[in-house]
TISE-177952 format. One line per 10 residues: number of its first residue (from 0); their letters; for each residue x, y, z of N, C-alpha, C, CB. Coordinates in steps of 0.1 Angstrom, whole numbers, plus 5000, padded with zeros to 4 digits. Glycine has a CB too. Layout:
N
NUM	a	X:Y:Z:X:Y:Z:X:Y:Z:X:Y:Z  ...
This chain:
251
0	xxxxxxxxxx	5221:4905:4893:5220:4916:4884:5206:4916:4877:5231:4915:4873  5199:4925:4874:5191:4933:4865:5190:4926:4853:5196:4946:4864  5178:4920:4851:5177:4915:4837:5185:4932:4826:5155:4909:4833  5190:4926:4813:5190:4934:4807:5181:4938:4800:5198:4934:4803  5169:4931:4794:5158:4941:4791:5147:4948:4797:5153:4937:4783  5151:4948:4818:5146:4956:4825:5155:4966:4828:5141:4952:4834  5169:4966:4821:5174:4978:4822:5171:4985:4812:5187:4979:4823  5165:4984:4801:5159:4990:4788:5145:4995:4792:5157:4979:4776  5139:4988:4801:5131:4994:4804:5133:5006:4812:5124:4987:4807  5139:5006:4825:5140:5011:4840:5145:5028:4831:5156:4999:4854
10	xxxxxxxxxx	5156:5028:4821:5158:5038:4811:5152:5047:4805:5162:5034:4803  5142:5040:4797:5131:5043:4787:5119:5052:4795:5124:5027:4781  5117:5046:4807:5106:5047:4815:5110:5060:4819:5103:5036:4825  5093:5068:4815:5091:5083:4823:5082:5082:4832:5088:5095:4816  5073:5075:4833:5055:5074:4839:5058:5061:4849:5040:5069:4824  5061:5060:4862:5060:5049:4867:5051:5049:4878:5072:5044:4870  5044:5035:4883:5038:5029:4894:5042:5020:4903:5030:5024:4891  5044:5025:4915:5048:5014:4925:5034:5007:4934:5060:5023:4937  5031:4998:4931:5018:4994:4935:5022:4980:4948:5009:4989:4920  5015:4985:4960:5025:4978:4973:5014:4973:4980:5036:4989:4984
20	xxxxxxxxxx	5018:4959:4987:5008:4954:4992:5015:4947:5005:5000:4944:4981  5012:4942:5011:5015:4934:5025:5029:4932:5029:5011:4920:5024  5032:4922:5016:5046:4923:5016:5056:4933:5019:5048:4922:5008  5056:4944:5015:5065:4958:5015:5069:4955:5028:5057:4973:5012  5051:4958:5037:5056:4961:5054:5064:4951:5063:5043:4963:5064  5057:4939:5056:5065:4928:5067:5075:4925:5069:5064:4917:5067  5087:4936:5061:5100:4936:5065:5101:4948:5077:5110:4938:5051  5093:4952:5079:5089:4958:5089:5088:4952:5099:5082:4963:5088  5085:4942:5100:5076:4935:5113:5060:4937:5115:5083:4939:5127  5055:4943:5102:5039:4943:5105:5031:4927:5102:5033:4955:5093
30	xxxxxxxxxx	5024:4926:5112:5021:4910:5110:5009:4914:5101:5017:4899:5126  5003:4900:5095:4990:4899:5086:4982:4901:5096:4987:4886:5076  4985:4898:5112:4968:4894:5122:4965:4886:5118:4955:4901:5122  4966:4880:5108:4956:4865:5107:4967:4852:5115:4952:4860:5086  4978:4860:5120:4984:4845:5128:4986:4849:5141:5000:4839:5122  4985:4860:5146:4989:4870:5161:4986:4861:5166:4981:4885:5168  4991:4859:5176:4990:4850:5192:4979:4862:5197:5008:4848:5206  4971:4851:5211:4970:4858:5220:4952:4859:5214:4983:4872:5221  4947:4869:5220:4933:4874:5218:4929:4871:5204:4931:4889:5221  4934:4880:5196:4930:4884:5179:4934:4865:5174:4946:4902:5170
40	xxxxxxxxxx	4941:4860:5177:4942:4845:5168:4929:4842:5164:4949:4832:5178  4921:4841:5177:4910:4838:5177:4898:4841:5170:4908:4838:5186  4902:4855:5166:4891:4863:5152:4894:4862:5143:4889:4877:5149  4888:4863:5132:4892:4864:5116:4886:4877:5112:4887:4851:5106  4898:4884:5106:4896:4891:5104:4883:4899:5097:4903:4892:5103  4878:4892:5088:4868:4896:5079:4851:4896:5088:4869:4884:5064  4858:4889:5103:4847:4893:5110:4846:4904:5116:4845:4886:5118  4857:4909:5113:4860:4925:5124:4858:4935:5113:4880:4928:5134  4865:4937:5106:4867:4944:5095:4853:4946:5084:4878:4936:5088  4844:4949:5090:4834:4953:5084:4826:4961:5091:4829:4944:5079
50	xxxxxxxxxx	4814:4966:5082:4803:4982:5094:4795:4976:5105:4788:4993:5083  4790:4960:5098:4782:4953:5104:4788:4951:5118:4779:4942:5096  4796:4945:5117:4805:4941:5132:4808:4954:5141:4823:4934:5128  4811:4963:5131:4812:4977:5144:4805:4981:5144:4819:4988:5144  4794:4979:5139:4779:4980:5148:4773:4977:5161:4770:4973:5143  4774:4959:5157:4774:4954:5168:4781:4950:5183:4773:4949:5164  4800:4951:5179:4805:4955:5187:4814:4966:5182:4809:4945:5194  4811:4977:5187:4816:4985:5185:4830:4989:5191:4809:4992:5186  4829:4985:5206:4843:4982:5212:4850:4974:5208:4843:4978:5222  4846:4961:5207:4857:4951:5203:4863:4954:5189:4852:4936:5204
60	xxxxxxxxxx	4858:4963:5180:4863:4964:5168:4873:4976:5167:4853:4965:5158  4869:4983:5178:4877:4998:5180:4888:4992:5187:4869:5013:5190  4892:4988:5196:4898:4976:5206:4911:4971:5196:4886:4962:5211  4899:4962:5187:4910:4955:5175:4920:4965:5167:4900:4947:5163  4914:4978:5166:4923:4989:5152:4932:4996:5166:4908:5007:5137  4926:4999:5176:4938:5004:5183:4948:4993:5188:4933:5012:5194  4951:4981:5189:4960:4973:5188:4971:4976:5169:4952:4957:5192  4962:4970:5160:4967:4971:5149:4976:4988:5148:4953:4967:5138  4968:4995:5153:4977:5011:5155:4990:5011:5163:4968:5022:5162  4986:5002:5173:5002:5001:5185:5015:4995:5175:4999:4986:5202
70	xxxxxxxxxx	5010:4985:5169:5020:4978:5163:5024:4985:5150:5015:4964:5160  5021:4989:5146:5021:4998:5134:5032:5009:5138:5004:5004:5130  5025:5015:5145:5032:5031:5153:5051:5023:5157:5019:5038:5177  5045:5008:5165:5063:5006:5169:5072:4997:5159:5064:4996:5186  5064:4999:5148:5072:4996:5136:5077:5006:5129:5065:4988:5128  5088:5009:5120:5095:5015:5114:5095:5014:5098:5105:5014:5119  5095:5019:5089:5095:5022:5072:5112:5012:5070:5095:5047:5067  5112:5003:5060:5123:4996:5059:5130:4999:5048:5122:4984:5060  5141:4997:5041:5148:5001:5027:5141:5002:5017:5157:4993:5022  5132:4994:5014:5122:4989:5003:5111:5003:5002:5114:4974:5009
80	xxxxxxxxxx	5106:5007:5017:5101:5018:5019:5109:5031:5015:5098:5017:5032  5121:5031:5016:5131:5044:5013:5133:5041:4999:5147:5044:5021  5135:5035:4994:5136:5033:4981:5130:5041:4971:5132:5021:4978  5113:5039:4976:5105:5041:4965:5103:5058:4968:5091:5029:4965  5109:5064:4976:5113:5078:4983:5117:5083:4971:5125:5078:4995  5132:5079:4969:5143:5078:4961:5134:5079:4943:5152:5060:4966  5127:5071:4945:5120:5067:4929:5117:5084:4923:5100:5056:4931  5111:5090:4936:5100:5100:4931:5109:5108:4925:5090:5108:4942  5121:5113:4921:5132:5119:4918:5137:5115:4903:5141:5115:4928  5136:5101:4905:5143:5094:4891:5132:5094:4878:5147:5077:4893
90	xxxxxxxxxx	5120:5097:4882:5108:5097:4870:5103:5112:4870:5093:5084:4873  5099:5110:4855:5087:5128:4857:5071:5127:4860:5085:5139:4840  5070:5115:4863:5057:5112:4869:5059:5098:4879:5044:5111:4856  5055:5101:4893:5061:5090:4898:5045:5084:4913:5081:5096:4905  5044:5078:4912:5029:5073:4923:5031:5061:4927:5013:5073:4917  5027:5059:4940:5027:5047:4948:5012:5046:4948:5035:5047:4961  5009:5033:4949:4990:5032:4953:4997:5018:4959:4973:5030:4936  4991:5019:4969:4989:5010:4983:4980:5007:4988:4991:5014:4991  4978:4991:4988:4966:4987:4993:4970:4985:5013:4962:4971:4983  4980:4992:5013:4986:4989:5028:4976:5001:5034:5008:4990:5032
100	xxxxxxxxxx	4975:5003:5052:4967:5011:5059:4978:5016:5069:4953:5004:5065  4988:5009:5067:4998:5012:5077:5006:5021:5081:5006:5005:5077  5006:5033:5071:5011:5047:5068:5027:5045:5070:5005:5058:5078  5032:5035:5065:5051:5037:5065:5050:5044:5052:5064:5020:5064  5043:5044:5041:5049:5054:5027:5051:5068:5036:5034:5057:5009  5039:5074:5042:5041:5087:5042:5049:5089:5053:5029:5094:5042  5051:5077:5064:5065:5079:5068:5080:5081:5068:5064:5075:5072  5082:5073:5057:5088:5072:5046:5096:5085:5040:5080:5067:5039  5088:5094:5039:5086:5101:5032:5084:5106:5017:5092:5104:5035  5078:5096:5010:5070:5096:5000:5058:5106:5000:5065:5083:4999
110	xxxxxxxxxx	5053:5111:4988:5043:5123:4987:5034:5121:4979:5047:5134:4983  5033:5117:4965:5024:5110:4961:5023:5096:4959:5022:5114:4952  5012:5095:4971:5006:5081:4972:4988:5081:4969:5009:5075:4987  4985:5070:4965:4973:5068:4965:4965:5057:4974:4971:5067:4953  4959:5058:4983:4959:5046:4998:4943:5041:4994:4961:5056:5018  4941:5030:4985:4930:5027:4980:4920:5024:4990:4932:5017:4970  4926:5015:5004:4921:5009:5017:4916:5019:5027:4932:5002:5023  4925:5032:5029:4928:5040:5037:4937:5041:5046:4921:5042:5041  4938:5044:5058:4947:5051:5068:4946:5044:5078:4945:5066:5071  4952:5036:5086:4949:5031:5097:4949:5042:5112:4959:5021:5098
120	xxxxxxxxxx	4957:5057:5109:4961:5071:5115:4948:5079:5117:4971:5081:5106  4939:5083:5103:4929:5083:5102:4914:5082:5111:4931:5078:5097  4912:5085:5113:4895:5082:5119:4886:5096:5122:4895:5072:5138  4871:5093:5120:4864:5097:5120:4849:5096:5124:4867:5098:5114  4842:5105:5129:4827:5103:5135:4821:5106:5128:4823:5110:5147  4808:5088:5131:4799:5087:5124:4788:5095:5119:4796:5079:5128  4786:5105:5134:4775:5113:5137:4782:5127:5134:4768:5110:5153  4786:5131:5133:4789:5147:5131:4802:5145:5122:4792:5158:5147  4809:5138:5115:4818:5136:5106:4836:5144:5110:4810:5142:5093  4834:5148:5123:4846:5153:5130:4856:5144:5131:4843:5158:5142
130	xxxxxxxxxx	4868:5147:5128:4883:5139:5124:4892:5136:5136:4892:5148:5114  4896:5132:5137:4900:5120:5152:4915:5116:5145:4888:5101:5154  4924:5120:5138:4938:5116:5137:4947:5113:5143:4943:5121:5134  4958:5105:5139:4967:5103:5150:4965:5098:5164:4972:5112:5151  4968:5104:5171:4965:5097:5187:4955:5107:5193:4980:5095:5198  4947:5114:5186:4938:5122:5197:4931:5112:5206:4926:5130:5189  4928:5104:5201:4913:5101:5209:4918:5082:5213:4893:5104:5194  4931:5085:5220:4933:5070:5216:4931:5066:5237:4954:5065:5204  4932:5081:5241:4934:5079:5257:4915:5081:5259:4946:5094:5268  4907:5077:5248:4891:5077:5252:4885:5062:5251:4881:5088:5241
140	xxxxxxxxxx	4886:5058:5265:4883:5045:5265:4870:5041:5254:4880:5042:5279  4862:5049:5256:4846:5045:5247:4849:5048:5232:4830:5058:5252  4856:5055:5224:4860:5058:5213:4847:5065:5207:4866:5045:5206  4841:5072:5214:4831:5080:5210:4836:5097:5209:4819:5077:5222  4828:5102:5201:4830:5116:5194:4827:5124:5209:4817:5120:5179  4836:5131:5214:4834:5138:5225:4823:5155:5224:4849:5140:5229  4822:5154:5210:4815:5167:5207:4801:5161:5204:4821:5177:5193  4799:5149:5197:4780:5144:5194:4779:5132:5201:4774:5141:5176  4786:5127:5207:4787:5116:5213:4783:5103:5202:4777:5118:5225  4787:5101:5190:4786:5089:5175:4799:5084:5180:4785:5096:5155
150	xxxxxxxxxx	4799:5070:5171:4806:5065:5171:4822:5069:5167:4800:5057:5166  4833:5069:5167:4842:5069:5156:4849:5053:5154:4855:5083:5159  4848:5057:5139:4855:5045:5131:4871:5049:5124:4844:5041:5119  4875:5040:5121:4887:5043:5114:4883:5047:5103:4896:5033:5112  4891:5051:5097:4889:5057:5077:4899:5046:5071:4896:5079:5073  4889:5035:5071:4895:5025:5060:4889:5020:5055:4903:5017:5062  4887:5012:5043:4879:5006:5037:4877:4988:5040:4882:5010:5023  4862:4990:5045:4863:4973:5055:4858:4965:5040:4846:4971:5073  4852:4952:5042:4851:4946:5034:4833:4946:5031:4860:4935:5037  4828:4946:5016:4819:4953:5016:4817:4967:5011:4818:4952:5024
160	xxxxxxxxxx	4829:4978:5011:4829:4987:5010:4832:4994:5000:4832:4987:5016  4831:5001:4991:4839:5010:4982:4849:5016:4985:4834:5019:4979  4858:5014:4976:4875:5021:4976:4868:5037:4973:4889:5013:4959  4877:5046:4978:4879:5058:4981:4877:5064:4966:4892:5060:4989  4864:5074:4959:4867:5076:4946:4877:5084:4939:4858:5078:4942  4879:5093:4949:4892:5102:4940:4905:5090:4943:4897:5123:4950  4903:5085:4955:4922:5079:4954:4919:5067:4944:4932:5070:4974  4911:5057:4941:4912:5048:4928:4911:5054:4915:4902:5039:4927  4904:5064:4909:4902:5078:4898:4922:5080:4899:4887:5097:4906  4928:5084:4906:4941:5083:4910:4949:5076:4905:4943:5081:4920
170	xxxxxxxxxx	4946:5065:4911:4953:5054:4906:4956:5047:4894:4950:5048:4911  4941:5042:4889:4934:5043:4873:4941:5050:4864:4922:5050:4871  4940:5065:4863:4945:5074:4853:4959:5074:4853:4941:5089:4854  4968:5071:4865:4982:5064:4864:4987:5051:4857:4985:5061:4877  4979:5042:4860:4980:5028:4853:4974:5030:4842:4973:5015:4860  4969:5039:4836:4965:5038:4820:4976:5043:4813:4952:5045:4815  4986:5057:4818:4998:5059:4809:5010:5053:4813:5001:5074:4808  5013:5042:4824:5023:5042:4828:5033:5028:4820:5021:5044:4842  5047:5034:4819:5054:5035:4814:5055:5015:4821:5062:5049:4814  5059:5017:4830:5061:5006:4840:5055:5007:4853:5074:5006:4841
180	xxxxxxxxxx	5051:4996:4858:5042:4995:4872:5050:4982:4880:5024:4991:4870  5060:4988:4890:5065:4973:4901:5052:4974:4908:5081:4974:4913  5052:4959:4909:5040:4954:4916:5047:4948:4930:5031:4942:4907  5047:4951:4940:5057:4949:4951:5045:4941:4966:5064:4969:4955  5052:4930:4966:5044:4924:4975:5034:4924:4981:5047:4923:4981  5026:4918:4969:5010:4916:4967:5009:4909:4957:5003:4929:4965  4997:4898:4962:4990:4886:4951:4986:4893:4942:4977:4876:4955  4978:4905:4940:4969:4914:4934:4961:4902:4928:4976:4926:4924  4954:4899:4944:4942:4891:4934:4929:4896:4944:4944:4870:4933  4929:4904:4952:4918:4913:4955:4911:4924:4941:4924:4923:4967
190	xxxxxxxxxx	4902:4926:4941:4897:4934:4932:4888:4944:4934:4891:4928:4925  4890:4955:4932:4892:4961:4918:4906:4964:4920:4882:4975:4915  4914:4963:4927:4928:4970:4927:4935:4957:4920:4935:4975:4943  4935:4945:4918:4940:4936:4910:4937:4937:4894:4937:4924:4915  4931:4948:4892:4927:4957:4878:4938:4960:4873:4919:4970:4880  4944:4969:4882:4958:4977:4878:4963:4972:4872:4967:4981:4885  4970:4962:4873:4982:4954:4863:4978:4955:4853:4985:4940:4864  4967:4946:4851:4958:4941:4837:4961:4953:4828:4938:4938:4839  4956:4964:4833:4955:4982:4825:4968:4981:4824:4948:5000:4835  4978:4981:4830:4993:4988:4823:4997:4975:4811:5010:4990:4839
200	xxxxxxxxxx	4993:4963:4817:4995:4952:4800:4990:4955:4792:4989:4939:4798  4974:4959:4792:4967:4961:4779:4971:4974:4772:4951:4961:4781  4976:4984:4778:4981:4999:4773:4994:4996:4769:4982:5011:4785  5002:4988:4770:5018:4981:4764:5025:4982:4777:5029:4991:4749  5027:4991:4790:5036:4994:4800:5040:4980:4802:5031:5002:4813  5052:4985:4808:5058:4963:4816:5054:4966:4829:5082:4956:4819  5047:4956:4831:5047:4948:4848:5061:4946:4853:5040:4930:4848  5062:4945:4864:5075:4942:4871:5073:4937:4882:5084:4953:4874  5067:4921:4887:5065:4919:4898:5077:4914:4910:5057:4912:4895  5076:4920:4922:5086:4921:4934:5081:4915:4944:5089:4934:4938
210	xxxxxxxxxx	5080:4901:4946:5074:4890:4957:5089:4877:4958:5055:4881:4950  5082:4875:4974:5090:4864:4973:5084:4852:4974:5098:4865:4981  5071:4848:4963:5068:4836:4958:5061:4838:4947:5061:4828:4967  5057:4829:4936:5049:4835:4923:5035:4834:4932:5051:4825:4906  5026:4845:4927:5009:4845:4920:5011:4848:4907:4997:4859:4927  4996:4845:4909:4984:4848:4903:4987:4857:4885:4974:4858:4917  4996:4869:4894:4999:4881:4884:5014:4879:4877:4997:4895:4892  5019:4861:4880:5034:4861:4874:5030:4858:4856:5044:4846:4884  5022:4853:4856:5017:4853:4840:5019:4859:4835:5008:4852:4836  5014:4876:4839:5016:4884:4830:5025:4896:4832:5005:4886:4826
220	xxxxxxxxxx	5035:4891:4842:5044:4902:4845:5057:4896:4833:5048:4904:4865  5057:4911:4830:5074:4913:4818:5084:4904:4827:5084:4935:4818  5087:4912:4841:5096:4907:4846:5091:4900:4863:5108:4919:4844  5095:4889:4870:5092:4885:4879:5110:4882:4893:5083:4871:4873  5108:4894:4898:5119:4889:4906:5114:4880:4922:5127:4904:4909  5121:4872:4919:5121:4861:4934:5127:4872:4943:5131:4844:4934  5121:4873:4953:5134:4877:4967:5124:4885:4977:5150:4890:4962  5130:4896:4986:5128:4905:4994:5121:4920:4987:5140:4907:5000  5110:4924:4991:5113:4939:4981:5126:4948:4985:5098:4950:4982  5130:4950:4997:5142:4957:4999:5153:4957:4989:5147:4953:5009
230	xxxxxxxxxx	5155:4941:4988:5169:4939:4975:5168:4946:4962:5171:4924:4970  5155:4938:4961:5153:4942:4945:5150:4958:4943:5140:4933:4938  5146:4967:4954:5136:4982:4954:5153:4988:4952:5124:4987:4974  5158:4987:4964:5176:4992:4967:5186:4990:4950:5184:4976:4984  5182:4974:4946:5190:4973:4931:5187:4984:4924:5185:4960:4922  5171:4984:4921:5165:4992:4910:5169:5006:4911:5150:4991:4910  5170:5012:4923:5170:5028:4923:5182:5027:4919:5168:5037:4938  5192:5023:4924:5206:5022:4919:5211:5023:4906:5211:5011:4923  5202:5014:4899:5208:5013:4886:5201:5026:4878:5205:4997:4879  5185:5027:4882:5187:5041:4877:5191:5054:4878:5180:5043:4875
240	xxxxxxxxxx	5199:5050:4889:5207:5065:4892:5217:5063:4878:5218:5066:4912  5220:5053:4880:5231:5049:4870:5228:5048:4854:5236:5037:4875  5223:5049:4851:5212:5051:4841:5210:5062:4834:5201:5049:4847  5207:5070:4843:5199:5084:4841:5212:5093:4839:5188:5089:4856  5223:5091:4850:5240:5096:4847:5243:5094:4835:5251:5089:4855  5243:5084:4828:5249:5077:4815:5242:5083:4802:5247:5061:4815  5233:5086:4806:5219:5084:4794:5218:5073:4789:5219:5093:4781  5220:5063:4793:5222:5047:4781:5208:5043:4782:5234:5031:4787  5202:5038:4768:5195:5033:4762:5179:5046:4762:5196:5019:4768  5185:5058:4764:5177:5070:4764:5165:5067:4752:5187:5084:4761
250	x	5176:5064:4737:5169:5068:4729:5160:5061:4722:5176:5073:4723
């Protein structure tokens, strides 16, 4: 059961943040890559994942995001993902910001999200800035722009890079009024997106962290649930269905 002064909150609360990180998907079966068998074991990622490396090899880095896309594509959005579906209904202001690239929110069917990383679906040419989505260009062995012949890259943010400014401006102006922010499987100890929390503490909102081990950010979360995000995502909608029916603790 539901602490009872996060049912005071879950009540109270009009402005919420679902802020989702790794965790969420891997009830999915999305792996980190940093343990894959096979070819990729052998990389680390922070070697691939940057402009420098797809510079230099440009194949093997295009190579690497179209695997990470196969796996992605034959993975499915899990309860935890439906859940937060469900959320956008129960609040009058409701946003997900996701440090995930994996696109199960918008599969999901979630609508406002904010994808601080970007899109793993996404891609685009270097040289004429033409858009490559989804599977266009996934049967082009060279992964080159068939109209200027430039590179295309994914539209995600490698490391090194600046987060996206309208989608963090997004995010930001959410975590400064919000009521409550679940923090859902993620250390949030990357930065600037490990900001967020800090802003909904210092503005009074409760933290609500949803992992299944403590970080970094259990210090200063109101509430810390141990477990799955599914359980706890599936509890929460529930009770505020139930909640919102009652009017209890409205006032």
């Amino acid at each position: 059961m539901l602490p009872e002064g996060l049912q005071r909150t879950l009540a109270r609360a009009r402005k919420a943040v679902a802020f989702t990180g790794a965790g969420i998907s891997a009830e999915s079966g999305i792996p980190t890559f940093r343990g894959d068998d096979g070819l990729w074991s052998k990389l680390r990622p922070e070697e691939l994942a940057n402009f420098d490396a797809f510079l230099r090899n440009p194949q093997l880095v295009s190579e690497w995001y179209a695997h990470r896309r196969h796996v992605t594509r034959e993975s499915r959005p899990n309860p935890a993902h439906d859940a937060l579906v469900e959320m956008e209904d129960l609040f009058d202001k409701f946003i997900i910001v996701t440090q995930n690239i994996d696109n199960l929110h918008r599969r999901a069917g979630s609508k406002n999200i904010a994808e601080l990383h970007g899109n793993i679906e996404r891609n685009y040419c270097l040289g004429c800035g033409a858009r490559y989505d989804g599977e266009e260009f996934e049967d082009n062995p060279t992964f080159t722009c068939p109209k200027c012949g430039g590179l295309i890259r994914p539209d995600i943010v490698w490391f090194g890079e600046m987060l996206p400014t309208e989608e963090w401006e997004k995010a930001e102006a959410a975590a400064e009024e919000a009521d409550v922010m679940f923090v859902v499987g993620t250390s949030a100890v990357v930065y600037p997106a490990a900001e967020l929390p800090m802003t909904v503490n210092r503005q009074g909102g409760k933290v609500v962290e949803i992992n299944i081990e403590e970080t970094p950010l259990t210090r200063i979360a109101d509430y810390s649930l141990r477990g799955q995000a599914s359980v706890f995502l599936v509890e929460i909608v529930e009770k505020l269905k139930e909640l919102r029916k009652v009017g209890k603790y409205t006032e």
